[in-house]
N, C-alpha and C positions, 0 to 999 in steps of 0.2 A: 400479623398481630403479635402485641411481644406478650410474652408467656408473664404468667402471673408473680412467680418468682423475680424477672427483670423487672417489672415495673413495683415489685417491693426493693430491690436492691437500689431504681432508680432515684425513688422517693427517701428512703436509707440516707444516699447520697447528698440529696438535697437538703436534707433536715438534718444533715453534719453541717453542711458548707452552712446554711442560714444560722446554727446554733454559733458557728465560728467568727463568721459575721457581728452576729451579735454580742457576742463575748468581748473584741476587740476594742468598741468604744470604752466596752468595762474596764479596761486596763487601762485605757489609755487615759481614762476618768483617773484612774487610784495612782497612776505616775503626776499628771495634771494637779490632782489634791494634794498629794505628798508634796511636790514643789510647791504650791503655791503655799503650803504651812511653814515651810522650811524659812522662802522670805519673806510670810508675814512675823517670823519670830523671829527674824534679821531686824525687823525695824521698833521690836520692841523695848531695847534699852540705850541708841544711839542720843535719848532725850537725857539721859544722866549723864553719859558719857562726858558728851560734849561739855556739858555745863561747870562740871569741877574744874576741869584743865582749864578754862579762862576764867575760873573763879576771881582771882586778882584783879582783873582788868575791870569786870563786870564791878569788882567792889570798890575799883579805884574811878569807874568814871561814872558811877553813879549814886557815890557814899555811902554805897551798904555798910553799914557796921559787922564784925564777925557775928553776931546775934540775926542780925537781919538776915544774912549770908546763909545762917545754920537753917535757918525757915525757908531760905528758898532752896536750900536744896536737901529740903527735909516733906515740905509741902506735896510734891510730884508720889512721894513714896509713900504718904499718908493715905493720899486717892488711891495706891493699887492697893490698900485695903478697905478703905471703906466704897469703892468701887465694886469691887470683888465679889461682892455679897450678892449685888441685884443680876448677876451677869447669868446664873441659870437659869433665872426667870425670864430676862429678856430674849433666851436664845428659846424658851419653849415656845414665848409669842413671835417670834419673829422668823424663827430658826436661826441657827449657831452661824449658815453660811451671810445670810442677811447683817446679823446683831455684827459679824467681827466688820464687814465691809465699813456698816457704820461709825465703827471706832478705826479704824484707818483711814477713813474721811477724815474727823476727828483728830486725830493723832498727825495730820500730814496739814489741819488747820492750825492747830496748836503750837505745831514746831516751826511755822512760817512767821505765825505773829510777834514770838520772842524775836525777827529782827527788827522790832520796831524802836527797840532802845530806851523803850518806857519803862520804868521799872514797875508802875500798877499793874502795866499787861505783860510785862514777864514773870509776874508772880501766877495774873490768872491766866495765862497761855500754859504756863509750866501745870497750874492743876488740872487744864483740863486734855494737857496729852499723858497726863498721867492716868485720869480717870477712866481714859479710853484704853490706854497702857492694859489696866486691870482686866478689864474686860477679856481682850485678846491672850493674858494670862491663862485664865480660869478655863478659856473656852477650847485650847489647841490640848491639854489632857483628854477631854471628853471628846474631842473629833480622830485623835489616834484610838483610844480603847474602842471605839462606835466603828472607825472605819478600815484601822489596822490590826484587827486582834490578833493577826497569827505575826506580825511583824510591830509590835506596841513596843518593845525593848529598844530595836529596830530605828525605827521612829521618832522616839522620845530622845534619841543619841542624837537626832539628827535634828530635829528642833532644837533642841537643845544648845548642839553646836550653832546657829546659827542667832540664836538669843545672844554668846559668849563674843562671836564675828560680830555681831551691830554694837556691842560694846566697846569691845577691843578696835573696829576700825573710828568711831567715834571717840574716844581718847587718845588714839595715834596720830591721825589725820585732822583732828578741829586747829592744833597751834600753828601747823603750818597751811591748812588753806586759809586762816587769819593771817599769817604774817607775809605769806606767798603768792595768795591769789588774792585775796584781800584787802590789801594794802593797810593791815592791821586795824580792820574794821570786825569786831567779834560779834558784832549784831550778826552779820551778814553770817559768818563762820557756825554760828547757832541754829541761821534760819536754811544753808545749805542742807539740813539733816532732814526737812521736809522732800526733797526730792526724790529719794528712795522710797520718801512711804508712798507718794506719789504714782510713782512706777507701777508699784505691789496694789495700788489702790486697781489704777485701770484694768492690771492682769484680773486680779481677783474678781473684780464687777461682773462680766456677763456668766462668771459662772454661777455668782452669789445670788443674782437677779433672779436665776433661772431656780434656782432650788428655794425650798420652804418649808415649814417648820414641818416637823417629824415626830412619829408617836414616843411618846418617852419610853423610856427600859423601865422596868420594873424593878424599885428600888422604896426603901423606907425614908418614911418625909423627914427632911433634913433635922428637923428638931430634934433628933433622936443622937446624932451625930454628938453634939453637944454633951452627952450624956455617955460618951463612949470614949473610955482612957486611951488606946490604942489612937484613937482620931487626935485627939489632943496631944500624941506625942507627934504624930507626923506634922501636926500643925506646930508643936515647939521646934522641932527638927529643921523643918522652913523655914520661920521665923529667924530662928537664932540664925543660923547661917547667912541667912538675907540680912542679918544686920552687919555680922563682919564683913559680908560683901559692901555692904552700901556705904561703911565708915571706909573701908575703901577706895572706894569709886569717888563718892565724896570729898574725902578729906586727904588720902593718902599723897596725891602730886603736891598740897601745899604742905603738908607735914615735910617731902623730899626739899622743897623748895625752902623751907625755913632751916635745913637743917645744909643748906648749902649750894644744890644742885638749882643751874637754872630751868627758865620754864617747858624749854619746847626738851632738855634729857629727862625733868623729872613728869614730863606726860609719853616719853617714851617709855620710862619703867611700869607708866600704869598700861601702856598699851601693849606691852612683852608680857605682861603679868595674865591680863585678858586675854590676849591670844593662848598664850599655853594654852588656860582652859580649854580651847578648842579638840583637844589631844584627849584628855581626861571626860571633855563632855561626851565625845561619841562614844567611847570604848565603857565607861560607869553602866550605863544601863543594861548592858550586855554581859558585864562581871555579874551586876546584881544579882542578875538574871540567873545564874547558873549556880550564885551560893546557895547554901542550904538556906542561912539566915544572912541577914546586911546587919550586924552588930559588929561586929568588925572593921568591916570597911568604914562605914562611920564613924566609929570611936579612931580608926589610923588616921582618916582624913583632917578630924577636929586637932591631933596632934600636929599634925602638919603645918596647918594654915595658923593655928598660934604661937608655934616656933618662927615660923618665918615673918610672921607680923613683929615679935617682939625684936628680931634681927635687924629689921627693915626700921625701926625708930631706933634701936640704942646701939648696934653693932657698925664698926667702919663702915665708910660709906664705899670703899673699894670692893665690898661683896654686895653690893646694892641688885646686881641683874643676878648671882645667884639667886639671893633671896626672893626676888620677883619672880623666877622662875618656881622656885617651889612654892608660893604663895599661890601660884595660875594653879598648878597642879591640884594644889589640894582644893582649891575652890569651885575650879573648873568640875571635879568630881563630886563635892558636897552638891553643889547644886542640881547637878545632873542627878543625883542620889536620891535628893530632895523631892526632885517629879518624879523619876520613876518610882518612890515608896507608895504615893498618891494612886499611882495606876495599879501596882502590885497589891496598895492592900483594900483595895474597892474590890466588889464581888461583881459588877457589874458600871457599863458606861454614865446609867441613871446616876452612880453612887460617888462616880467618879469624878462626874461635874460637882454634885454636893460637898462631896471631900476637898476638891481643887479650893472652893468657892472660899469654905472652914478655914481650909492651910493656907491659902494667900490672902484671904480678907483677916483674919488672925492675927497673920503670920509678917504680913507687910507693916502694919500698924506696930506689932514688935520691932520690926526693923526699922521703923521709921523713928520710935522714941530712942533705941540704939545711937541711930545717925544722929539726931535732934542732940542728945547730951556730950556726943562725943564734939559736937560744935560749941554748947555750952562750958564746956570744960576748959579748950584751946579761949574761950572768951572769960572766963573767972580766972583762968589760973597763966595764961599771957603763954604759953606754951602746950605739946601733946603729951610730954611725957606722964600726966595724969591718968593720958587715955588708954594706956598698958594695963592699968588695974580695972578698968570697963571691958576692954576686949578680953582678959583671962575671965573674968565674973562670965561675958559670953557664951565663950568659948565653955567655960565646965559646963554651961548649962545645956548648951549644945549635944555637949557628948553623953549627957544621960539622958535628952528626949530621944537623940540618936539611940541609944543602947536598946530603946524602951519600941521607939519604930522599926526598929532592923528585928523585930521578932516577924516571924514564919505564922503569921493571923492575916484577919480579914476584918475591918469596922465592922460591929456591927451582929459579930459573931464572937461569943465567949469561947476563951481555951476551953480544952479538956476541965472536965471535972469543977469548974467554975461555972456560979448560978445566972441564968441570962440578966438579975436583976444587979448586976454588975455597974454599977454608978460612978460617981466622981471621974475626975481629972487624975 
């Protein structure tokens, strides 16, 4: 017979090995989600990329006017905010792993149709991989704070970077798989950017099938948000920086290209410039992370990236890949700055999807009117150098929502010594 003590040490034993057992699909789940976020946020900006760098071609064989030009590639960025908005409600009805699948469906439809060469359905193809865009936005902050609390800094570097990678390899690589593989077909070049989402669609599927909507975190109903100054700076803070990015991404290779460079060097400066940020995007969150307050680093970053903008249109053009490097730099880390404030100053993941929702549905629509005038501008005034005094207007405004969100709070919560009935913007 075995002694009462062996058969507690037996069962001991077993109930370690089944606890370990069990424990391992867990990990193996949070490695599994962690990549599959990483390349759903690879495919969420390769829609813009692509599209500036054959700006030209698109407007020479299909007579977009520069006006028409500035709406299509203002359109795409209008939807990732007014997109943005419904995207925490559809993840409570459907759950967040379902709603993103859907919009990478979506987003891998959108990006196939623009090779149709039509320009009706490359307007509405472009709004609605944008729409979908939004969604997958808003919803990868609230799945790191929900499923990586102890590693959210972690996380957010690392989305992040791969947001900065679908940029950068879509501005790098559209001019020559047009002129190389191609045979100088940019429809096809445009609709090549569906395949990746494609990919990320299948991976993603039987995990997203399998999971479903989840009790929400206990948070205050978004209406409140609105009414709270600290939300409204992280949402300027976004905003503004998403529009220097987007007059960027937008307009900066044909700004290179009017000022001399041709097309497939000056989509190499915007794809040097995006990549850096790769550098700045993972390591930002983790700086953040460890300052007392982010005032600072945001007000450095906003210097950075409007010195090297003003460089990049009026300074010789023999410092063109300096200035595109600090250009990556500093934008690579405002943006990254940008989501981790979102995560940092939510009290919880409920608050976090609401604040994402705020700061990009807000924040994208600021950056969309940004992009939209900085196109108007190059069309009133027959040249960019107008758009010097639109990106410094930006840029100040940048660095005092920046000043205002690098404070050490939380939405939603008065400083010290400050009444809760604390109001306005």
């Amino acid at each position: 017979m075995h002694s009462p003590a062996r058969s507690s040490a037996s069962r001991a034993d077993d109930l370690r090995r089944d606890a370990a057992a069990a424990s391992a699909p867990t990990r193996a789940g949070q490695v599994l989600l962690g990549l599959s976020v990483v390349l759903i946020a690879f495919n969420l900006r390769p829609v813009f990329g692509s599209l500036s760098v054959l700006l030209p071609e698109v407007m020479r064989d299909t007579g977009l006017g520069a006006s028409g030009a500035s709406l299509l590639t203002t359109l795409p960025l209008l939807c990732l905010g007014i997109f943005a908005v419904p995207a925490p409600a559809l993840a409570r009805r459907f759950g967040a792993e379902r709603t993103l699948l859907g919009a990478l469906l979506f987003i891998c439809i959108g990006t196939l149709l623009r090779g149709t060469g039509s320009l009706p359905v490359l307007f509405v193809s472009s709004a609605l991989a944008g729409a979908c865009i939004a969604v997958g936005n808003v919803l990868l902050p609230g799945l790191v704070k929900r499923d990586f609390p102890s590693r959210a800094a972690m996380m957010t570097g690392m989305y992040t970077l791969a947001v900065c990678a679908g940029a950068s390899s879509a501005a790098a690589f559209t001019v020559p798989l047009e002129q190389r593989v191609f045979g100088g077909s940019w429809t096809a070049a445009l609709a090549f950017w569906a395949l990746p989402a494609g990919v990320v669609l299948l991976l993603w599927a039987p995990f997203a099938i399998a999971a479903g909507p989840r009790a929400a975190a206990p948070s205050a109903h978004v209406g409140s948000l609105w009414r709270d100054r600290l939300a409204w700076q992280v949402t300027g803070f976004m905003g503004l920086q998403s529009s220097l990015a987007y007059i960027v991404m937008g307009w900066l290779s044909p700004m290179l290209r009017e000022r001399g460079l041709d097309s497939a060097t000056a989509g190499y400066v915007l794809g040097i410039s995006i990549l850096v940020q790769l550098g700045t995007c993972l390591v930002t969150p983790s700086v953040a992370a460890r300052c007392r307050d982010q005032r600072g680093l945001a007000l450095g970053l906003t210097v950075i990236i409007i010195g090297a903008l003003l460089a990049l249109l009026f300074a010789p053009l023999g410092g063109v890949w300096v200035w595109a490097v600090l250009l990556g730099l500093g934008q690579g880390g405002s943006f990254a700055l940008a989501l981790a404030l979102i995560v940092m100053r939510s009290p919880d993941a409920g608050v976090t999807g609401q604040l994402s929702a705020m700061a990009q549905g807000c924040g994208y629509i600021v950056a969309a009117a940004g992009l939209l005038l900085a196109g108007l501008l190059r069309s009133w005034t027959g040249g960019f150098e107008t758009s010097a005094v639109l990106m410094a207007l930006v840029a100040l405004g940048m660095a005092w929502s920046g000043w205002g969100a690098g404070r050490r709070l939380t939405v939603l919560q008065p400083p010290r010594g400050v009444s809760p009935a604390r109001t306005g913007p």
